[in-house]
VODRENDREN-512813 format. One record per atom (N, C-alpha, C, CB): x, y negated, z. Coordinates in steps of 0.02 Angstrom, whole numbers, padded with zeros to 5 digits, always signed. Glycine has a CB too. Layout:
N
XYZ;...
***
This chain:
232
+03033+04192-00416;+03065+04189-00350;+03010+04191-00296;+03110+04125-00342;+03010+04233-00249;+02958+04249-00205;+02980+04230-00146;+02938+04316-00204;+02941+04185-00111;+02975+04140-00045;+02942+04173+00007;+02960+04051-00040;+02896+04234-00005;+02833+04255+00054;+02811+04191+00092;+02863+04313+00119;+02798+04148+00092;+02742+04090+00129;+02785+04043+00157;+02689+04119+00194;+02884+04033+00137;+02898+03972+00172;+02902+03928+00094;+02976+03975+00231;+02911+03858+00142;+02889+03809+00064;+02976+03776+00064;+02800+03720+00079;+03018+03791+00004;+03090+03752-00021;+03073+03689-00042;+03132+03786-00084;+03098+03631-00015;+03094+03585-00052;+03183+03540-00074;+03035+03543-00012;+03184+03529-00109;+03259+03505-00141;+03239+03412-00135;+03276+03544-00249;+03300+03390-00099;+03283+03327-00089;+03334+03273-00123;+03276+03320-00016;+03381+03324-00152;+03413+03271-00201;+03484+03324-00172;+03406+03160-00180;+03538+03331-00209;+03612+03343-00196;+03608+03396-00145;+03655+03276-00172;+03615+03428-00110;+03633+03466-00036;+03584+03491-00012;+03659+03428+00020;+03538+03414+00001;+03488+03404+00044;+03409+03444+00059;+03480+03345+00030;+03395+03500+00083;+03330+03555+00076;+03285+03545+00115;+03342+03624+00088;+03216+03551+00120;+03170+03551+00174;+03151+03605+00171;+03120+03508+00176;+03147+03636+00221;+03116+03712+00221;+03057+03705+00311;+03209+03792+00227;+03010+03725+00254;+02949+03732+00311;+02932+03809+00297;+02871+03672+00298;+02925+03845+00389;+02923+03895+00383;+02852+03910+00395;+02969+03921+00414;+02832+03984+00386;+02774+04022+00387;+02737+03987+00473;+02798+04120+00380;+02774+03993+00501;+02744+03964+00569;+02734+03902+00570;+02782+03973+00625;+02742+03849+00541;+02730+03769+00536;+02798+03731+00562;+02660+03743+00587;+02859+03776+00571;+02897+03727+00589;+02943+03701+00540;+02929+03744+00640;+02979+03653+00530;+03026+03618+00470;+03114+03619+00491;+02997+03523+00462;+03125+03657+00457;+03215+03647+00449;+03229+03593+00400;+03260+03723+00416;+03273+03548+00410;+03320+03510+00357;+03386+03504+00361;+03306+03448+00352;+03395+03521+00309;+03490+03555+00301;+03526+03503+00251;+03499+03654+00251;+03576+03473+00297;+03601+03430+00257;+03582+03349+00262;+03586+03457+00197;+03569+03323+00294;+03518+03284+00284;+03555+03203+00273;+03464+03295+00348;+03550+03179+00214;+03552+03141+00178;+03493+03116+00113;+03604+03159+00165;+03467+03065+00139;+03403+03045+00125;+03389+02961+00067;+03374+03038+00209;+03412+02910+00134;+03414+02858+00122;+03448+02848+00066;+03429+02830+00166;+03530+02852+00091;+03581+02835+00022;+03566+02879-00038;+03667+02850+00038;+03525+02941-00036;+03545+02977-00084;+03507+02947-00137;+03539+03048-00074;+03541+02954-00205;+03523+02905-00270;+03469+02969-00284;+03599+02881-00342;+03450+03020-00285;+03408+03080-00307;+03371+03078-00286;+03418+03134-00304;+03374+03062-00202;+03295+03091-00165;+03247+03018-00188;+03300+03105-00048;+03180+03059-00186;+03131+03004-00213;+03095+02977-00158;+03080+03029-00266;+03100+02910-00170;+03074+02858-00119;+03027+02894-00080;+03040+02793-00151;+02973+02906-00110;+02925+02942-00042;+02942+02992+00001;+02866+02974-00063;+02996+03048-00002;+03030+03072+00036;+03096+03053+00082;+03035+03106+00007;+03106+02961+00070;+03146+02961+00118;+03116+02903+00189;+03218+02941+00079;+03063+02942+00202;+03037+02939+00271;+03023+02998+00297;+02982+02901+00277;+03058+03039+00327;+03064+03095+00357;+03001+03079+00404;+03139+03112+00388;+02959+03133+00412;+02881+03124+00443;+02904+03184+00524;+02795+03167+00363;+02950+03224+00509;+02966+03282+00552;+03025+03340+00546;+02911+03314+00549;+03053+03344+00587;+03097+03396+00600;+03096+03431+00673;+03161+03371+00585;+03107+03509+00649;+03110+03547+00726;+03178+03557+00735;+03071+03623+00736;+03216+03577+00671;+03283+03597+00672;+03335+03562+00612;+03280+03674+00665;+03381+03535+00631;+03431+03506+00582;+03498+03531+00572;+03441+03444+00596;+03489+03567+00511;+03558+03603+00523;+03599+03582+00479;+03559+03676+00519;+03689+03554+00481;+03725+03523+00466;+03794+03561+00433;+03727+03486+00516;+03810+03567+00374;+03864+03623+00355;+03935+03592+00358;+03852+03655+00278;+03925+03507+00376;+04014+03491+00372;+04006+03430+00396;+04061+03491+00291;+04027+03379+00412;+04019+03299+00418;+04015+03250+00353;+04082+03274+00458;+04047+03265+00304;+04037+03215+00246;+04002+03180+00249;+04026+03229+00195;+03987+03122+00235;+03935+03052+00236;+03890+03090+00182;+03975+02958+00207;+03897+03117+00129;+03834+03155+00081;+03796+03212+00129;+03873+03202+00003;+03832+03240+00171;+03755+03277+00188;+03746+03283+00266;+03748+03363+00153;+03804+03227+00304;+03767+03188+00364;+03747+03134+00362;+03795+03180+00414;+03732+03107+00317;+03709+03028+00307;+03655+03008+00359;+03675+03013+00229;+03616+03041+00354;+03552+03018+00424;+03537+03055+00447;+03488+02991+00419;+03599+03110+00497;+03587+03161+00549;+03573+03125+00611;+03646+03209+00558;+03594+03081+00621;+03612+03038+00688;+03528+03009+00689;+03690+02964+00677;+03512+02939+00655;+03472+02924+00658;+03399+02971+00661;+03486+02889+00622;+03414+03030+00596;+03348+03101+00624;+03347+03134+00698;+03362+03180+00577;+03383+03150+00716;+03403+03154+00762;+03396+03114+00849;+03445+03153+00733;+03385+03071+00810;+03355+03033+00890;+03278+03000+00880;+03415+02955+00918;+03269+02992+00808;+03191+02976+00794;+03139+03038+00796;+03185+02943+00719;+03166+03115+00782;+03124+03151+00781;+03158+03205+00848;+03111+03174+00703;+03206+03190+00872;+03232+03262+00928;+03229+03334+00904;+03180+03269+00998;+03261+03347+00846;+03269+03404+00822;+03322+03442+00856;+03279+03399+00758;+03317+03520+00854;+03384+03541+00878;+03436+03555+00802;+03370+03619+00930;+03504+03516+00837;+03538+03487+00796;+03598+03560+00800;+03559+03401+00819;+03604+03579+00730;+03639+03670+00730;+03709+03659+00696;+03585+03743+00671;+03773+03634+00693;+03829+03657+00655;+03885+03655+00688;+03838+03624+00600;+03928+03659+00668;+03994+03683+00710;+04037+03639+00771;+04047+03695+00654;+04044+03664+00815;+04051+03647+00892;+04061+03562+00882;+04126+03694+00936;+04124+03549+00844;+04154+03482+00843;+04103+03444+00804;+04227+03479+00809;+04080+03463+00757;+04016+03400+00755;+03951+03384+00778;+03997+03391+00706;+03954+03435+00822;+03886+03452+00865;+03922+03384+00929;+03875+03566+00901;+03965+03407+00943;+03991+03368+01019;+04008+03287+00968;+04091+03420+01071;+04016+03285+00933;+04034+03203+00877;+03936+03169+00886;+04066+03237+00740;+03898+03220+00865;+03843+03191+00872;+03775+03186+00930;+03830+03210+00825;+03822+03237+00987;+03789+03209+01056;+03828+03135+01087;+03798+03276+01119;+03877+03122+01053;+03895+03057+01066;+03883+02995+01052;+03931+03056+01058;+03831+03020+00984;+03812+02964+00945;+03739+02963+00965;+03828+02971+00863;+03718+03003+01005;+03655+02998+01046;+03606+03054+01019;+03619+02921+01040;+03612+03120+00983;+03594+03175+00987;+03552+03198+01065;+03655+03208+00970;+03502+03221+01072;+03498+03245+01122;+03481+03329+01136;+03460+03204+01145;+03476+03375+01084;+03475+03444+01072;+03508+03456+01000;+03400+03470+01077;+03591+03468+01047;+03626+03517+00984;+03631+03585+01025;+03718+03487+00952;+03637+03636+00981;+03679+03707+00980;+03725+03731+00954;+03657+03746+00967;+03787+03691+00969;+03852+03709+00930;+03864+03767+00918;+03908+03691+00955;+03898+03797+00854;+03902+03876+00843;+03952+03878+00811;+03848+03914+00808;+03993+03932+00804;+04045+03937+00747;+04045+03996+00714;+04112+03930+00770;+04069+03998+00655;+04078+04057+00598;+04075+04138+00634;+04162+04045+00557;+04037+04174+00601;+04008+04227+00623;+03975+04239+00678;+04039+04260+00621;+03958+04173+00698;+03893+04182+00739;+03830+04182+00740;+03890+04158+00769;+03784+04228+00757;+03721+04192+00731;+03668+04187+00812;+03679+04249+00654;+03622+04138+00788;+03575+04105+00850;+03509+04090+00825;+03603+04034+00882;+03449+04087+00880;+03380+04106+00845;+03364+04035+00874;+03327+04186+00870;+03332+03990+00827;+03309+03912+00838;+03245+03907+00812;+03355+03857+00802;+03186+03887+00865;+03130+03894+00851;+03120+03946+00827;+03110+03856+00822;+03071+03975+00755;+03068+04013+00728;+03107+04040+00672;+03027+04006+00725;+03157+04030+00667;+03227+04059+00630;+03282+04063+00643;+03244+04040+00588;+03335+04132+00633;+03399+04135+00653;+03439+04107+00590;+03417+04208+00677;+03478+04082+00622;+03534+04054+00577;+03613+04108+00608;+03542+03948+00595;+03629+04127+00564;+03714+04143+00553;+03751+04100+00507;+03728+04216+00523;+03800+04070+00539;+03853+04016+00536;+03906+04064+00479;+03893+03992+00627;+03907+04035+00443;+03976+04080+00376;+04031+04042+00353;+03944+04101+00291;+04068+04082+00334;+04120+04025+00300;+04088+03974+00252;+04179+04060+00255;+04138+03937+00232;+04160+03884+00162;+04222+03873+00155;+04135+03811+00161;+04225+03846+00105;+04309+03850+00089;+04294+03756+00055;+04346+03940+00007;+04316+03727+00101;+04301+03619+00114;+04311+03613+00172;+04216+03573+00103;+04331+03548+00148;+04384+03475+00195;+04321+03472+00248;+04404+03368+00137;+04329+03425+00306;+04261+03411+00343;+04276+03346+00385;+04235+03477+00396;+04299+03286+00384;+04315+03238+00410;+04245+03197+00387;+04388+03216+00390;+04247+03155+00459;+04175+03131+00476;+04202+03055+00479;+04133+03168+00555;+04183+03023+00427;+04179+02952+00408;+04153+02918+00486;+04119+02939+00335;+04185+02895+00541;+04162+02865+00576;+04189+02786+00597;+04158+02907+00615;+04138+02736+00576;+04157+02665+00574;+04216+02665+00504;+04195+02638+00659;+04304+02645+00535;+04332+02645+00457;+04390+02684+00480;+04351+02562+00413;+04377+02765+00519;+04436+02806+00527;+04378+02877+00496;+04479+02806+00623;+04436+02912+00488;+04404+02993+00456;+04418+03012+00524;+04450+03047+00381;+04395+03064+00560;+04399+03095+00632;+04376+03159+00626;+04357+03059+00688;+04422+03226+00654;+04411+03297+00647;+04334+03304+00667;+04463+03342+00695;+04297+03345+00605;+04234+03351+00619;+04222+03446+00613;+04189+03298+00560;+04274+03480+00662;+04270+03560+00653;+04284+03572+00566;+04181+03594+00682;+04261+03637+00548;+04273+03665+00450;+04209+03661+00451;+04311+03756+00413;+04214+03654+00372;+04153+03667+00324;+04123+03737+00333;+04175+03660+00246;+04072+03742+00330;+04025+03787+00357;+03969+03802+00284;+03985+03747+00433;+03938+03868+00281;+03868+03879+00278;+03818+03912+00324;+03863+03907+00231;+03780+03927+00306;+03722+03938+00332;+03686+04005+00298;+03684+03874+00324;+03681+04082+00351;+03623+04096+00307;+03558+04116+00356;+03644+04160+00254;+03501+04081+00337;+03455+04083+00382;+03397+04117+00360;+03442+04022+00403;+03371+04152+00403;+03334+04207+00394;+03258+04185+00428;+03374+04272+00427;+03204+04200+00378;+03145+04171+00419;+03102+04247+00461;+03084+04121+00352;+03045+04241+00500;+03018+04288+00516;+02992+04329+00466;+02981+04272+00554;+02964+04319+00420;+02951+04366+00374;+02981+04402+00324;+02918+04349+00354;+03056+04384+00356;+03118+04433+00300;+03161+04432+00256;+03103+04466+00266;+03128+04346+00230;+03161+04303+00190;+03212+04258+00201;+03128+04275+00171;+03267+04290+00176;+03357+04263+00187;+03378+04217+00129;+03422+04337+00183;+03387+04136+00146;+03401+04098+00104;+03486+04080+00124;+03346+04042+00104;+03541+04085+00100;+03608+04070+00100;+03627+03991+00056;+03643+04138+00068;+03645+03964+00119;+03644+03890+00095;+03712+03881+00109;+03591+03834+00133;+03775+03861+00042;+03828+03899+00056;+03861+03816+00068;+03859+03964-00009;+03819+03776+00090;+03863+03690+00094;+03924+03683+00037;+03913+03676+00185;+03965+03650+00046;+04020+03641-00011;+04052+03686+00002;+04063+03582-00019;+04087+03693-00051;+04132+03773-00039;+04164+03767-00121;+04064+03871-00021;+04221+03786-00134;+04256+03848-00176;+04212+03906-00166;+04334+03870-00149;+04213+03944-00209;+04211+04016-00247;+04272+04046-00179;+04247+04014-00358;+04247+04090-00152;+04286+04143-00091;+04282+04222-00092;+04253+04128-00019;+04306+04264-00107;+04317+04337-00088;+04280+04346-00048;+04376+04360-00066;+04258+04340+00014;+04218+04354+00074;+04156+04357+00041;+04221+04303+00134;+04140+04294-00006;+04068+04296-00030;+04021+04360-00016;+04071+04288-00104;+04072+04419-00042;+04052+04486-00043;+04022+04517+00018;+04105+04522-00060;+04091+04478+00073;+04064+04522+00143;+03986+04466+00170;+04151+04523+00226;+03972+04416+00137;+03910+04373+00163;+03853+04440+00130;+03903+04271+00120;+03870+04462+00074;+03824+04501+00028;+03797+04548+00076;+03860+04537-00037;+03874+04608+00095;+03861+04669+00111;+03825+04665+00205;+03941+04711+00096;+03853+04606+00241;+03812+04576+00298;+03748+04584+00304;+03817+04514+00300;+03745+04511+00261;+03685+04473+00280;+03634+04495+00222;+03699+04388+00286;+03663+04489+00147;+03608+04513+00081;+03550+04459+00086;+03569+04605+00092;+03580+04408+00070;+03522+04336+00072;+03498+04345+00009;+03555+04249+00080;+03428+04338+00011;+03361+04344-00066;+03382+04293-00103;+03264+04327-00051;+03403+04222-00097;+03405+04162-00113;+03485+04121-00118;+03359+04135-00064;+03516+04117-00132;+03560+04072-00133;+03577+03985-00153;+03586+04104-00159;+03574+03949-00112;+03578+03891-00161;+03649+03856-00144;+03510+03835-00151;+03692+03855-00208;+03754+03860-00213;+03781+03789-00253;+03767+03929-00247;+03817+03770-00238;+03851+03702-00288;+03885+03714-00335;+03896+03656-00259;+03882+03663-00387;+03903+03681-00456;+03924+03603-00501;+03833+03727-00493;+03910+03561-00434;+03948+03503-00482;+04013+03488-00508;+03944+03453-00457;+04058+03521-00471;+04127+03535-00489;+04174+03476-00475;+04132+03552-00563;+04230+03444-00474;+04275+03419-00436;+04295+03421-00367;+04270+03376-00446;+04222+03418-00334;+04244+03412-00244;+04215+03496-00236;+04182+03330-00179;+04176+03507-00277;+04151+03605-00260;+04145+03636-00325;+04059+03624-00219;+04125+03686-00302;+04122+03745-00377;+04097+03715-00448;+04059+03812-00364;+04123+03727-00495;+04108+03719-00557;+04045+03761-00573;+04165+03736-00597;+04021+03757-00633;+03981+03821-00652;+04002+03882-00682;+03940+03805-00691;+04049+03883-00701;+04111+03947-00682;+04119+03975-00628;+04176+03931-00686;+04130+03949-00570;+04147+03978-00510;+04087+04002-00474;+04184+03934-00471;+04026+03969-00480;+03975+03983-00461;+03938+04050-00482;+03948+03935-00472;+03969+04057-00549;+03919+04114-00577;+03976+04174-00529;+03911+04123-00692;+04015+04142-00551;+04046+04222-00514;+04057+04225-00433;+04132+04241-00546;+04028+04166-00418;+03995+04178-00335;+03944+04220-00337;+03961+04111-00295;+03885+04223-00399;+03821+04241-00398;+03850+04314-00419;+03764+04197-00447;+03903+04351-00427;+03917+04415-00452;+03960+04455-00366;+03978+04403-00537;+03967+04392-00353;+03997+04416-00258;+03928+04442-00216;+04034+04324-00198;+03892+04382-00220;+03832+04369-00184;+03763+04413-00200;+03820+04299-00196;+03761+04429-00264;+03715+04479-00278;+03633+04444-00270;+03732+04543-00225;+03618+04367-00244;+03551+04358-00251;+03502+04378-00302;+03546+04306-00248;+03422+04366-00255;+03397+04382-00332;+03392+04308-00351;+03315+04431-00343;+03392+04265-00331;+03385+04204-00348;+03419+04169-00352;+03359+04181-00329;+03463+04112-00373;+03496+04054-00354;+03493+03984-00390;+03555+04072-00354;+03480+03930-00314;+03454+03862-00338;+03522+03822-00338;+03391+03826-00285;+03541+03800-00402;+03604+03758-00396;+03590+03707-00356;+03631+03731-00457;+03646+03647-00338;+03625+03620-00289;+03691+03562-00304;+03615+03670-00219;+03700+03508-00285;+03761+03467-00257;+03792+03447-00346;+03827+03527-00193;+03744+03446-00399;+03777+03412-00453;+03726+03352-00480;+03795+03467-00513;+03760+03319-00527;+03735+03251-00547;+03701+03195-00508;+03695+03262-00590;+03730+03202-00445;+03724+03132-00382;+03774+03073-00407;+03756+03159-00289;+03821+03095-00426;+03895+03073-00488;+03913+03070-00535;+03938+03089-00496;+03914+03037-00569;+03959+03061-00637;+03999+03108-00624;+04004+03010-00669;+04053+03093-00572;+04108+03164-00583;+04061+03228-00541;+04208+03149-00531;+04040+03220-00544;+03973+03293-00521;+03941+03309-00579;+03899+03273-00463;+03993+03350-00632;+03971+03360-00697;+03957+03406-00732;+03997+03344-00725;+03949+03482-00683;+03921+03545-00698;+03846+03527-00702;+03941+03603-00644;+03811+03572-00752;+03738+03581-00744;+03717+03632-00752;+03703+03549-00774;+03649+03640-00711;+03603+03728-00730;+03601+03744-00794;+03514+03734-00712;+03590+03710-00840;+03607+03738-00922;+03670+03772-00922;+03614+03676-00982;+03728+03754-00890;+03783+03789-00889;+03787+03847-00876;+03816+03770-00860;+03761+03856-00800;+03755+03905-00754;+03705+03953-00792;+03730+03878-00683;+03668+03949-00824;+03607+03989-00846;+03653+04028-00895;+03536+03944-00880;+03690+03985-00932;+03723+04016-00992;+03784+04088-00966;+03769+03942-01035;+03822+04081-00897;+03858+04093-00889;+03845+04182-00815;+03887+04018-00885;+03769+04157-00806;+03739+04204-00757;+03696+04254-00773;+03709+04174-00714;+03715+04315-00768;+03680+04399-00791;+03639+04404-00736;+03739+04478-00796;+03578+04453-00733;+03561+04483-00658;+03537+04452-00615;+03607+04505-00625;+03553+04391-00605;+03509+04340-00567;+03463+04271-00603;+03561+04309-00517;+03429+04258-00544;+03374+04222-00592;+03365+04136-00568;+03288+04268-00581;+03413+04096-00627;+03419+04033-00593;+03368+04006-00611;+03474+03992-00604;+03346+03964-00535;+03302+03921-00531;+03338+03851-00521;+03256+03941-00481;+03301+03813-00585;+03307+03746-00587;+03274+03697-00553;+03300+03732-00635;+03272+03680-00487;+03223+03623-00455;+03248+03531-00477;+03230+03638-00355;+03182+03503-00484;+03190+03445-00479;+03186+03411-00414;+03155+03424-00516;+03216+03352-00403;+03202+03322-00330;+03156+03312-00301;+03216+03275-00318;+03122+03345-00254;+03051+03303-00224;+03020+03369-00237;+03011+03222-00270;+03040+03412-00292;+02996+03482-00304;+02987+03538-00248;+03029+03522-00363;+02939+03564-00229;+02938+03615-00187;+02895+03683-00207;+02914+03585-00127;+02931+03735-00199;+02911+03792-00221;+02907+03832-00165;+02949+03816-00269;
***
């Protein structure tokens, strides 16, 4: 898998660090603290330029808020949780919605479907947090990573393909709340990557798909297995 000079790092379930060729840091998803995966030395976030958010769930907004006002990142996902988290004291969001795309720092992001719930755990009510969203973000040097947040397996997959044609995919496969490893492979037959990093299984027991699965079940593309904390 050829990243041309940005560095992936997998931080447990969802959660990605991507530092680009220019020195700046995206984190997608960002759930740190609670997460039982990410490893202690990575949950002191040292920096962010950009934080981009694919749904509200407490798993992969867990510490948008708090990043967010300790580091002043510009904060990227869909209108209603962008405006949920200038309230919670955000001070640079860019709300966007599905088929849009916008250039932040040194990378454009285009906003895509998902097919997931998106209610934002706030205090002890669930409160409309906009739809589930992905992401496919494109760095300066050409390299298109599609970060598809929770999702079902979708038909469109195809039109993200014939669009955008992201190098990278990192797709979920734990199965009950998102794709199985069934559904995934035949995301990876929509999607056409050359690569894809599973993502969003064994944080749970009922998160019970694994890359052994997926490997067994995927032609043509080339799954990469990351461990937590690993960066390639």
């Amino acid at each position: 898998m050829d990243l041309k000079g940005v560095k992936l790092t997998w931080l447990g379930h969802a959660t990605f660090r991507m530092e680009t060729p220019g020195g700046k840091t995206v984190l997608v998803d960002p759930w740190v603290m609670g997460n039982p995966l990410c490893p202690e030395k990575e949950k002191n976030i040292k920096k962010v330029d950009v934080l981009l958010c694919t749904h509200g769930h407490f798993d992969h907004i867990g510490d948008a808020v708090e990043i967010a006002k300790q580091h002043n990142p510009t904060v990227v996902g869909i209108f209603e949780l962008c405006t949920w988290m200038e309230k919670k004291g955000a001070k640079k969001t860019s709300g966007m919605n599905k088929g849009g795309t916008q250039t932040v720092g040194d990378i454009t992001v285009t906003m895509v479907h998902a097919d997931h719930s998106c209610g934002i755990l706030d205090g002890d009510q669930i409160i409309y947090g906009g739809e589930a969203c992905g992401f496919v973000i494109e760095f300066q040097n050409g390299l298109k990573i599609y970060h598809a947040g929770d999702t079902a397996v979708f038909g469109d997959m195809q039109i993200i393909r014939e669009l955008y044609a992201p190098d990278i995919a990192l797709l979920p496969i734990g199965d009950h709340y998102v794709m199985s490893p069934r559904e995934a492979a035949y995301a990876c037959k929509l999607l056409k990557p050359k690569a894809v990093v599973p993502m969003h299984f064994g944080t749970f027991p009922v998160l019970s798909g694994t890359p052994a699965e997926l490997k067994q079940l995927v032609k043509d593309v080339e799954v990469v297995e990351m461990k937590p904390g690993q960066t390639l």
